[in-house]
C-alpha positions as CSV (number, residue, x, y, z in Angstrom):
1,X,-42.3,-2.6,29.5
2,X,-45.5,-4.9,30.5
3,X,-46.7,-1.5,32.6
4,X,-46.3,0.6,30.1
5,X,-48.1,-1.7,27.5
6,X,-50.9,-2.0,30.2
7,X,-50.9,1.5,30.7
8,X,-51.7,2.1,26.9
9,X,-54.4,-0.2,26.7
10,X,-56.0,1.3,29.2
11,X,-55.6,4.3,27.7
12,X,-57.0,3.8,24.2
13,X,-60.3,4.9,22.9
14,X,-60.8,3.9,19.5
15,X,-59.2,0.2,19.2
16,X,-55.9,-0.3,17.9
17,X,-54.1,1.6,15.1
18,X,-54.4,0.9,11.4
19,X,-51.8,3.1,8.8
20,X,-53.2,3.0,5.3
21,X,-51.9,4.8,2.6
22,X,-52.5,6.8,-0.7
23,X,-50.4,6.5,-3.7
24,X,-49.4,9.7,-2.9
25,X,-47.6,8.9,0.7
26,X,-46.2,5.4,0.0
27,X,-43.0,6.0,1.8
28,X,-43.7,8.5,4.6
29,X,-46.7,6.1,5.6
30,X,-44.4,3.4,5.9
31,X,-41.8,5.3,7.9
32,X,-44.8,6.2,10.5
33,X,-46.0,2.9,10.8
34,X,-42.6,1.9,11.6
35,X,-41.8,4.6,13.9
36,X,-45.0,3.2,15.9
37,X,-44.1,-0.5,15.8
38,X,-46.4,-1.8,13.5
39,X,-47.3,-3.0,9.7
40,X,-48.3,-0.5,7.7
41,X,-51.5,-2.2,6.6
42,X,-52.2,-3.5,3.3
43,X,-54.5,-2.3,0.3
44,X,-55.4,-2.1,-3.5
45,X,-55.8,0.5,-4.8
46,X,-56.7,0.4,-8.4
47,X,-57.9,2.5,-11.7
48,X,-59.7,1.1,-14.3
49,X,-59.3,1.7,-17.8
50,X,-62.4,4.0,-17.5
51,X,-60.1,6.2,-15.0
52,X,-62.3,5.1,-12.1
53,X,-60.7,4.5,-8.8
54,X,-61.3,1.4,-7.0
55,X,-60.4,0.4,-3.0
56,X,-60.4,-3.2,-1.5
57,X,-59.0,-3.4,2.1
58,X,-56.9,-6.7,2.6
59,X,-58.5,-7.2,6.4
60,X,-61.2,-5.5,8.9
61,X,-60.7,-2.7,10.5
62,X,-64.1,-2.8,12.2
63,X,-63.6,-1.3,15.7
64,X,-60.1,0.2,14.8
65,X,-58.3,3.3,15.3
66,X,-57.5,4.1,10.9
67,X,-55.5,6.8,9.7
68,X,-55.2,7.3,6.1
69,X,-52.1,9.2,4.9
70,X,-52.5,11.0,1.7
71,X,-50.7,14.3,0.4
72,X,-53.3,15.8,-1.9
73,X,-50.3,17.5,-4.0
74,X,-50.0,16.6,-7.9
75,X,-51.3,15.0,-9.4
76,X,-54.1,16.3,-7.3
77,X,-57.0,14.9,-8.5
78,X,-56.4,11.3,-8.3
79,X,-54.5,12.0,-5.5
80,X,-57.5,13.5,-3.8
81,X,-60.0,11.2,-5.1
82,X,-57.7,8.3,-3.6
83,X,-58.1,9.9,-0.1
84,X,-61.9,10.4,-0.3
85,X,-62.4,6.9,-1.7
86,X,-60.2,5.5,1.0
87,X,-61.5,7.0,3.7
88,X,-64.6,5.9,2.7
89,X,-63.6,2.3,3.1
90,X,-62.8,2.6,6.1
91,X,-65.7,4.2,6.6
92,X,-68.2,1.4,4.9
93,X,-65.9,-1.3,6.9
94,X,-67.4,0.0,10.3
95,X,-63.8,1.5,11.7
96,X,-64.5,3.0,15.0
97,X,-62.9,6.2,14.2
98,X,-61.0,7.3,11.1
99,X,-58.3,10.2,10.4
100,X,-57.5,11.8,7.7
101,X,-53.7,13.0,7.7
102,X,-53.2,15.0,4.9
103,X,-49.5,16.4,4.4
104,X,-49.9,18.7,2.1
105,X,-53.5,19.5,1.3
106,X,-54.2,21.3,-2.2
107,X,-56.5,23.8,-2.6
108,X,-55.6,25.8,0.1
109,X,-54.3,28.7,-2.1
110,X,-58.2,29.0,-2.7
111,X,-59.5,30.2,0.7
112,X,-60.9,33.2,0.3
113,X,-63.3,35.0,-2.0
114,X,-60.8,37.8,-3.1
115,X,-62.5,38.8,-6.3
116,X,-66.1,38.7,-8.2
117,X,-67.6,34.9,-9.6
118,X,-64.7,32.4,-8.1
119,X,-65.1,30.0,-5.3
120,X,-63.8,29.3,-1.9
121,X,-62.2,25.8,-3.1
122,X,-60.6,24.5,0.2
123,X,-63.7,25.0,1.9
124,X,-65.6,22.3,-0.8
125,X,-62.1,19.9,-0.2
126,X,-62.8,20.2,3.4
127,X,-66.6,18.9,2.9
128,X,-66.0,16.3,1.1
129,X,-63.5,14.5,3.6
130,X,-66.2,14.7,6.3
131,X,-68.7,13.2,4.2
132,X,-66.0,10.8,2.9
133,X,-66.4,9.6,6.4
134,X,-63.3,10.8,8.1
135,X,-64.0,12.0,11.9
136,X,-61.1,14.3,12.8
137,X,-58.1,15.9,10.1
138,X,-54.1,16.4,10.3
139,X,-52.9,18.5,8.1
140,X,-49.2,20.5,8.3
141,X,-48.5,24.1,7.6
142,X,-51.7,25.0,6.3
143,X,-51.1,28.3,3.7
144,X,-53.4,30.5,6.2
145,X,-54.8,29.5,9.5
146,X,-58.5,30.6,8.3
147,X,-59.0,27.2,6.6
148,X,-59.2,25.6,9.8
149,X,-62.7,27.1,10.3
150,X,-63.7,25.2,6.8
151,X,-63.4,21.5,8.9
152,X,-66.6,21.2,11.3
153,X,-64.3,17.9,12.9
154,X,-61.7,18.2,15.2
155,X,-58.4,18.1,13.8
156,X,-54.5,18.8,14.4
157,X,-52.9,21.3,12.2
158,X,-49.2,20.5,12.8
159,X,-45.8,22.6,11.9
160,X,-43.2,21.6,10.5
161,X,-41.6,24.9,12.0
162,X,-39.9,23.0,14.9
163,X,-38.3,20.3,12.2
164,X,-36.6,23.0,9.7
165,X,-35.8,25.1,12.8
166,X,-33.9,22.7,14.8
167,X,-31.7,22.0,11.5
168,X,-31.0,25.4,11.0
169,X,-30.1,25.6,14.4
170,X,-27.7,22.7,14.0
171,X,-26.0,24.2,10.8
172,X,-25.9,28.0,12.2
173,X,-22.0,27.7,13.8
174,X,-21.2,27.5,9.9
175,X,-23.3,30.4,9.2
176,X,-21.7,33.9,8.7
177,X,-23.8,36.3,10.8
178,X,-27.1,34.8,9.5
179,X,-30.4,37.0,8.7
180,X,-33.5,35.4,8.3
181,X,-35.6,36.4,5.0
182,X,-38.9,36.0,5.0
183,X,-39.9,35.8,1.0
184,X,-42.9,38.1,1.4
185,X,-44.4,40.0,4.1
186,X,-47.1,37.7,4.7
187,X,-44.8,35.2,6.0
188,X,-43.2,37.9,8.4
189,X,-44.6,36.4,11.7
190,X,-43.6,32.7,10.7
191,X,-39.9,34.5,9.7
192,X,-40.0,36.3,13.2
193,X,-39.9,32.4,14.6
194,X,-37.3,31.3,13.0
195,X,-34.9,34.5,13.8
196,X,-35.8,34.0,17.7
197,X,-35.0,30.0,17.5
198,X,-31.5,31.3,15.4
199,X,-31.2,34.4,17.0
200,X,-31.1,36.3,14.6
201,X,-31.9,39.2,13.2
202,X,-35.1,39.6,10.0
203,X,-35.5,40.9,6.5
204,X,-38.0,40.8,4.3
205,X,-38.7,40.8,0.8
206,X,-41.4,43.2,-0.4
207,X,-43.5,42.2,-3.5
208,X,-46.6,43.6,-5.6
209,X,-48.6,41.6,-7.9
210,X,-48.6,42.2,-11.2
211,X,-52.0,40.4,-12.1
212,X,-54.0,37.6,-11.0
213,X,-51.4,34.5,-10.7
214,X,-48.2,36.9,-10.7
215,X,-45.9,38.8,-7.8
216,X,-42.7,40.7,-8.8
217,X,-40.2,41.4,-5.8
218,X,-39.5,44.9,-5.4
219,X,-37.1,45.6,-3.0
220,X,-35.3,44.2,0.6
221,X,-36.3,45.7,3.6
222,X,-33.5,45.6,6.2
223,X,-29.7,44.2,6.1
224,X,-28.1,41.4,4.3
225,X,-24.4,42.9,3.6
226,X,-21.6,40.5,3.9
227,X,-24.3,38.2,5.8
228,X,-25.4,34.2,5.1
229,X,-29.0,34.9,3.8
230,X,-31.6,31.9,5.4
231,X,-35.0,32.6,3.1
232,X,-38.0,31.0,4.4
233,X,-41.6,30.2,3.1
234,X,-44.2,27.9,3.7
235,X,-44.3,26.2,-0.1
236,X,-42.6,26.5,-3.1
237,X,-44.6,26.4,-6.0
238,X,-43.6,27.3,-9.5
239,X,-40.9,28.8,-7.8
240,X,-40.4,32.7,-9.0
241,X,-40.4,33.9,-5.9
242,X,-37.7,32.2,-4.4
243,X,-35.7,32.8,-7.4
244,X,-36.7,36.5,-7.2
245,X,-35.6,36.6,-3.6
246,X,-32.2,35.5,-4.4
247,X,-31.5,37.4,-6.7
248,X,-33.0,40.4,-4.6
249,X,-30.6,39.1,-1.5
250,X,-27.4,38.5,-3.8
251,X,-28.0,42.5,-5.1
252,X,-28.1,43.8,-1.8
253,X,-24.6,42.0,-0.7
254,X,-25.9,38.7,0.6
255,X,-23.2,35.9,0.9
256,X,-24.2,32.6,0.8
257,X,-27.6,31.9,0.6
258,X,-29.4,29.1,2.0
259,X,-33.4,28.4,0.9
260,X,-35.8,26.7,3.7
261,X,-39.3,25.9,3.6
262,X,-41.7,23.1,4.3
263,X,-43.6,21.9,1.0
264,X,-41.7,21.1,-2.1
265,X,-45.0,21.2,-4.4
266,X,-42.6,22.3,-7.5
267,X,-44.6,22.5,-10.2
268,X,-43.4,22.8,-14.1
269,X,-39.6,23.4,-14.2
270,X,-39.7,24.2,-10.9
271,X,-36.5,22.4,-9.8
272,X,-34.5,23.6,-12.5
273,X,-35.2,26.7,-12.0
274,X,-34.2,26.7,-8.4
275,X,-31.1,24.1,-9.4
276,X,-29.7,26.7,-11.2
277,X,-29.8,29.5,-8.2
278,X,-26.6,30.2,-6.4
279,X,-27.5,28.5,-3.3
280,X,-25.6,27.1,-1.0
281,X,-28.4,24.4,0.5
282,X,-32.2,24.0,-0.2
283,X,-34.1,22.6,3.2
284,X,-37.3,20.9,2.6
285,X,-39.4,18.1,4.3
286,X,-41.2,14.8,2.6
287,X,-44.4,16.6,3.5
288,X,-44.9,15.9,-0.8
289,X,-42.1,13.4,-2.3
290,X,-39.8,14.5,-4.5
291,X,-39.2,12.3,-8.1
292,X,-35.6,11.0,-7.7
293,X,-35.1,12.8,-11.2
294,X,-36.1,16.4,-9.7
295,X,-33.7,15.6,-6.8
296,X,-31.3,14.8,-8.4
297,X,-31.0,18.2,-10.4
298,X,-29.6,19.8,-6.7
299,X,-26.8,17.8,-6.4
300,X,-25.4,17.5,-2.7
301,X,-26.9,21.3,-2.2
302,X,-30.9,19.3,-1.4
303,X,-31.7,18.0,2.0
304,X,-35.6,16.8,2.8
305,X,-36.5,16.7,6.7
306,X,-39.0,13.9,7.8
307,X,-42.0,14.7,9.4
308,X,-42.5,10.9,9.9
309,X,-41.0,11.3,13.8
310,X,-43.7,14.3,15.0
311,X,-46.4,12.5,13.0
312,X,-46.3,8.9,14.1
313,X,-45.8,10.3,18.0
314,X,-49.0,13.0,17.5
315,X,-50.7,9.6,16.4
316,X,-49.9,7.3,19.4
317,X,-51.0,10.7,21.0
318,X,-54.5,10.8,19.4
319,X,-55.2,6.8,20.1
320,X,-54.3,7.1,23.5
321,X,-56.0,10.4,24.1
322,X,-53.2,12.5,25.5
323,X,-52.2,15.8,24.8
324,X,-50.8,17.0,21.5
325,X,-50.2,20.4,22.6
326,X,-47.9,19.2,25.1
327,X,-45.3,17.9,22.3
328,X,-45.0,22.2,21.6
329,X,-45.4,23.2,25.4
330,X,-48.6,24.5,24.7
């Protein structure tokens, strides 16, 4: 244990690590600092009446290794404004190098310029938490790869492919000849990943949209008859497609169906919406937390997935300056 203590020191770049968290990562912050053996470090975090936020750190971190965990998911503004006022903080406090690690981060729907007169909103959300202060980014399961190019810092962009796969993979000898779904064809190459890890075989749910915030699910392409239905998707909104896709899967002979994807953003009624779908299990991660009182609305039928584990071991990574890639075999 002494080597392997030495050998770390050794190792590290950027001082020792500091876990500080947003309002809107309390828990999963906690579980990562944890994981790594250490306190998760303390803060206030205050509004004033005026609705201004305000930051005081309880100790230096000059010379330290910071990470500031904050999903940017509702409500998104404060939660966003947290992050940025954190990091700069950390930032006016002389830390040696300081990451933001970012869950879920909001805005990412709003990465392109797809029509006349609107903006390219991740790429402004991206520029701001350099200039906030923070030096590199870790974000999971961004909603399209592009948004990567938006950061001019390094970063990690994590999956939390491996996490909802290895469950599924656990669960399958229950399954009855599963099929993977992916819930549009956008996700079709994600969906292709979890039929190999399954081994099994892939449909997917065609959809048109209707206008500029609406899709409506047309038909299935490929076989679900007599089969366990496993529908996959990166987020789950307000949640009409999902709902659509069941009831596309159930018309076309599905058996049980089982719902998996990584961020729980579920917005409005969104959980009682999906509470009330015949589905056999919901799969989700902590990616954004979920109010006991939505939770509750599933039952036994809703089971969340850490991504505290890959997180607090991609950290240790970063601070000792070893390979991240190497956690995926890449």
């Amino acid at each position: 244990m002494a080597n392997g203590n030495h050998i770390r020191h050794e190792r590290m770049n950027y001082g020792h690590i500091k876990i500080y968290a947003g309002n809107g990562s309390l828990d999963l912050a906690a579980e990562v600092a944890s994981r790594i053996g250490i306190p998760l470090c303390e803060r206030d975090i205050i509004t004033f009446p005026n609705d201004n936020i305000f930051v005081r750190l309880h100790s230096s971190v000059r010379g330290q290794d910071c990470y500031a965990i904050q999903t940017t998911a509702a409500p998104v503004q404060k939660n966003l404004m947290e992050l940025l006022i954190l990091i700069r903080t950390l930032h006016q406090d002389s830390a040696a190098r300081i990451t933001a690690v970012i869950p879920y981060l909001g805005y990412s729907r709003s990465d392109k310029k797809d029509q006349p007169r609107v903006p390219i909103t991740a790429r402004l959300v991206a520029d701001m938490i350099e200039v906030a202060g923070a030096d590199r980014y870790i974000v999971y399961d961004l909603h399209s790869k592009q948004i990567q190019g938006f950061f001019s810092i390094p970063g990690d962009v994590l999956t939390a492919f491996y996490i909802l796969s290895d469950y599924l993979k656990s669960i399958r000898p229950r399954l009855q000849s599963p099929v993977i779904v992916a819930s549009d064809l956008g996700f079709s190459k994600n969906a292709r990943s979890y039929g190999m890890a399954l081994e099994a075989p892939l449909a997917f749910i065609e959809k048109r949209r209707t206008n500029d915030i609406h899709t409506r699910a047309l038909t299935l392409i490929g076989d679900v008859q007599g089969r366990d239905a496993v529908i996959v998707d990166d987020e789950v909104d307000t949640g009409g497609s999902i709902c659509e896709a069941v009831q596309v899967v159930k018309q076309h002979g599905a058996r049980d169906v089982y719902v998996a994807f990584v961020h729980p953003v579920l917005s409005a009624d969104a959980a009682d919406r999906l509470a009330a779908l015949p589905v056999a299990e919901f799969i989700t991660t902590n990616t954004i937390p979920i109010p006991p009182e939505k939770a509750a609305l599933f039952g036994g039928r809703l089971r969340i997935l850490s991504i505290a584990p890959l997180l607090s071991e991609v950290i240790i990574r970063a601070n000792e300056g070893r390979s991240v890639g190497e956690l995926f075999n890449e």
